[in-house]
C-alpha positions in Angstrom: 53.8 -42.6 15.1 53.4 -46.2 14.3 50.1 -45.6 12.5 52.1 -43.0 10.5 54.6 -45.9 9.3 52.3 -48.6 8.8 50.4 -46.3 6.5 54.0 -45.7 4.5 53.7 -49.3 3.2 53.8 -49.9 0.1 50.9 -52.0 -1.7 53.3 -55.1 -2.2 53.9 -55.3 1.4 50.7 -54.0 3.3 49.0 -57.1 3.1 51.8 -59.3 4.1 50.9 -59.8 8.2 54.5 -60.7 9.3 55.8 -57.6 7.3 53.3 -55.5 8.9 54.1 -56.8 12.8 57.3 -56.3 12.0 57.4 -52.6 11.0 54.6 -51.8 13.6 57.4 -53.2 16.8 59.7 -51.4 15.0 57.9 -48.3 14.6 56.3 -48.6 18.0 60.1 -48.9 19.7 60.7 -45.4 18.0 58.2 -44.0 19.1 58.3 -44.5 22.8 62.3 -43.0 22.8 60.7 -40.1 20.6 58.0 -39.2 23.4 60.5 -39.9 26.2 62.7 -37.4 24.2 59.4 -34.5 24.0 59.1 -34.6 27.7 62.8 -33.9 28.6 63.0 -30.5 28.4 60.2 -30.3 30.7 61.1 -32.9 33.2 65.3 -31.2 33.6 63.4 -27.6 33.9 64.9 -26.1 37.1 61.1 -24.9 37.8 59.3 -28.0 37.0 61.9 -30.6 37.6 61.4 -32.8 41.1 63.1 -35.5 42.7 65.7 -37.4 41.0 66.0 -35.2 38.2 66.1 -32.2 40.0 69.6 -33.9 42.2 70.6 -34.2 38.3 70.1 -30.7 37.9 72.1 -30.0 41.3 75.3 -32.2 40.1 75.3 -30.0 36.8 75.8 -27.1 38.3 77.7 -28.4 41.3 75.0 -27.8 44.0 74.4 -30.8 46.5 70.7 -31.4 47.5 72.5 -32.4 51.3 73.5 -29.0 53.4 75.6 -28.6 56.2 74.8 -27.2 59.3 72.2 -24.2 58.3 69.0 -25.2 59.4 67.9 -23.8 62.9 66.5 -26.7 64.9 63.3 -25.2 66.6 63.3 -25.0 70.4 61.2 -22.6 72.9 62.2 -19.6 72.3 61.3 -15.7 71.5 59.9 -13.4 68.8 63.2 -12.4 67.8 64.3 -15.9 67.3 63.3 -16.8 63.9 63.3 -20.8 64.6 61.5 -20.2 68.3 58.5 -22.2 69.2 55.7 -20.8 71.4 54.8 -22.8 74.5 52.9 -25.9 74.1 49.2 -26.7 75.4 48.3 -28.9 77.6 47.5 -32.3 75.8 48.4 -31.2 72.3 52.4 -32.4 72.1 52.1 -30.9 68.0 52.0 -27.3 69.5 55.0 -25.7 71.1 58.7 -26.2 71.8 61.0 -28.0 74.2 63.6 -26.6 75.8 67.3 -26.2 74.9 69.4 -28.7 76.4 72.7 -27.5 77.3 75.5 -28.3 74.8 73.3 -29.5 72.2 73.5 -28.3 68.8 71.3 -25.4 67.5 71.5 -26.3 63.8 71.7 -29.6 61.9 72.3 -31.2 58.5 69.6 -31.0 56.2 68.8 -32.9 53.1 66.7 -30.5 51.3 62.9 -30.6 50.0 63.0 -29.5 46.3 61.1 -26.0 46.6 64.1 -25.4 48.8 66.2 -27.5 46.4 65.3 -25.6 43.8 65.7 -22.1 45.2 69.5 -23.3 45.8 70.0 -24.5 42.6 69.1 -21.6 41.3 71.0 -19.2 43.3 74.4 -21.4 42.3 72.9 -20.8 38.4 73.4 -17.1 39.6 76.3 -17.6 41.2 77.7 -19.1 37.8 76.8 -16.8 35.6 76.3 -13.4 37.7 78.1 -10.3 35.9 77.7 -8.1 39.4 75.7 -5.1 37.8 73.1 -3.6 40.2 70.3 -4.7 37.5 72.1 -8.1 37.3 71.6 -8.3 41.2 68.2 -7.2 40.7 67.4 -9.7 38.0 69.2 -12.6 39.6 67.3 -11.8 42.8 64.1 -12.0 41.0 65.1 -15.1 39.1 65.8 -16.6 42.6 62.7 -15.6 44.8 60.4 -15.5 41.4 58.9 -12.0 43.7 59.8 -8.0 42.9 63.7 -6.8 44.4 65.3 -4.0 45.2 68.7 -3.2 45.6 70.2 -0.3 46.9 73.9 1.0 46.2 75.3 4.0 47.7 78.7 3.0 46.3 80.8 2.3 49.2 81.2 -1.3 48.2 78.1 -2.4 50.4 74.6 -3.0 49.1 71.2 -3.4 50.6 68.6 -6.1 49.5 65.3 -6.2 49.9 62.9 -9.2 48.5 59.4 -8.7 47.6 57.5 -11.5 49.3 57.3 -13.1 52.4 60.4 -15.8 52.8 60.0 -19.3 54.8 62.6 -20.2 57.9 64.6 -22.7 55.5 64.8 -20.2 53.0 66.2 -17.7 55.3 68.4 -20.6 56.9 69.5 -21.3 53.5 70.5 -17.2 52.7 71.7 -16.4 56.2 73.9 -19.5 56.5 75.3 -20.1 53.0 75.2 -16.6 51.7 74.1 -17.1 48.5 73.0 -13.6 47.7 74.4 -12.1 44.6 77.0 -9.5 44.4 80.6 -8.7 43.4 83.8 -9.8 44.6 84.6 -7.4 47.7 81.5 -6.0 48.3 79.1 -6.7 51.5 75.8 -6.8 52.0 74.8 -4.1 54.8 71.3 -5.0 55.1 68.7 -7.3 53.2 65.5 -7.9 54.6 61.8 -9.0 52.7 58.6 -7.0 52.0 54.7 -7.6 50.8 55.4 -7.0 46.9 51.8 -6.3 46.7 50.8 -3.8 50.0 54.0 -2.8 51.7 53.7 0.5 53.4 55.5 3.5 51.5 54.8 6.7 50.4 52.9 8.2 47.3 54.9 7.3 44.1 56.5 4.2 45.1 54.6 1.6 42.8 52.6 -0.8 44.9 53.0 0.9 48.0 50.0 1.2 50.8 49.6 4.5 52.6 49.3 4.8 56.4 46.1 3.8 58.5 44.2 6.9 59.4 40.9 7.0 61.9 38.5 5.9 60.0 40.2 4.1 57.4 39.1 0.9 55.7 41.7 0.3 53.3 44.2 -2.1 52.5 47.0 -1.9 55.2 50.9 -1.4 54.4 53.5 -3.8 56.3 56.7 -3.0 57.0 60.2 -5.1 55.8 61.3 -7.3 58.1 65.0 -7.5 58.2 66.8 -10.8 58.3 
């Protein structure tokens, strides 16, 4: 951009050195605010944002990065414990849980790691702005978890949920303790669970779906949702 001015001089001028220093630190100034200025969009993006802007991003839509109480602390524990630990091996303290001592808390205050940040910030967005349509569920949902949804509603003022990828134990912490599903004002969530988007075992029509294992078959394998 400075180039661009200096070349904007007129004869009279452009030989003059002083005249030229002077318009090049002007020029120069300007154009450091206007490339700060190009990359701002970019840097407050709720997908690409980290860090310090991203807590900027929480206070505008009134979502602290700091959360109470919702994430499991991980002792020993068993399968159906989603924050459980398997025992440890002798020599290697990395692997495996301690135990649970009695009395002591079994969740603790968290100050959040922006993917998990993010994911918040984003369900508060929806929260925000949601109109409580079964396809705005949907679409918030995918929004949220950037992965395929489903949403089923027999119309007795409960839905079901279903989320198309695999999710990790602080983003199930995050759903199960602050609810921060979408839906409308009186109506419950019966069931939500997650599935493989891209193999989860179903039946002929349902796109993406995986058939059942067969003798003798070498295919790709269906899983089935896990419920949360």
């Amino acid at each position: 951009m400075a180039r661009d001015y200096q070349a904007l001089i007129p004869s009279a001028n452009n030989h003059q050195p002083k005249f030229t220093a002077m318009v090049q630190a002007v020029s120069d100034a300007w154009a450091g605010i206007y490339d700060l200025l190009g990359i701002m969009p970019q840097a407050f993006d709720v997908d690409t944002a980290v860090g310090a802007q991203l807590d900027v991003i929480g206070r505008w839509v009134g979502q602290s990065r700091l959360v109470p109480n919702v994430l499991l602390l991980q002792f020993f524990g068993f399968q159906d414990n989603p924050a459980a630990l398997n025992f440890g091996e002798e020599g290697n303290a990395a692997i495996g849980g301690r135990f649970y001592g009695e009395g002591e808390p079994i969740a603790s205050t968290t100050l959040l790691a922006d993917p998990e940040y993010r994911t918040l910030i984003k369900a508060r967005i929806v929260r925000n702005n949601a109109q409580g349509s079964t396809a705005d569920i949907v679409g918030a949902l995918q929004f949220l978890f950037s992965a395929p949804a489903v949403v089923e509603d027999p119309g007795t003022m409960a839905i079901g949920v279903a989320i198309g990828r695999p999710l990790s134990l602080v983003e199930l912490a995050i759903i199960t303790g602050l609810d921060i599903l979408p839906r409308p004002a009186g109506v419950r969530i019966a069931w939500q669970g997650y599935f493989n988007g891209d193999g989860y075992l179903g039946f002929e029509g349902q796109p993406g779906a995986v058939a059942f294992a067969e003798e003798g078959y070498i295919g790709p394998l269906g899983f089935l949702m896990e419920e949360f």
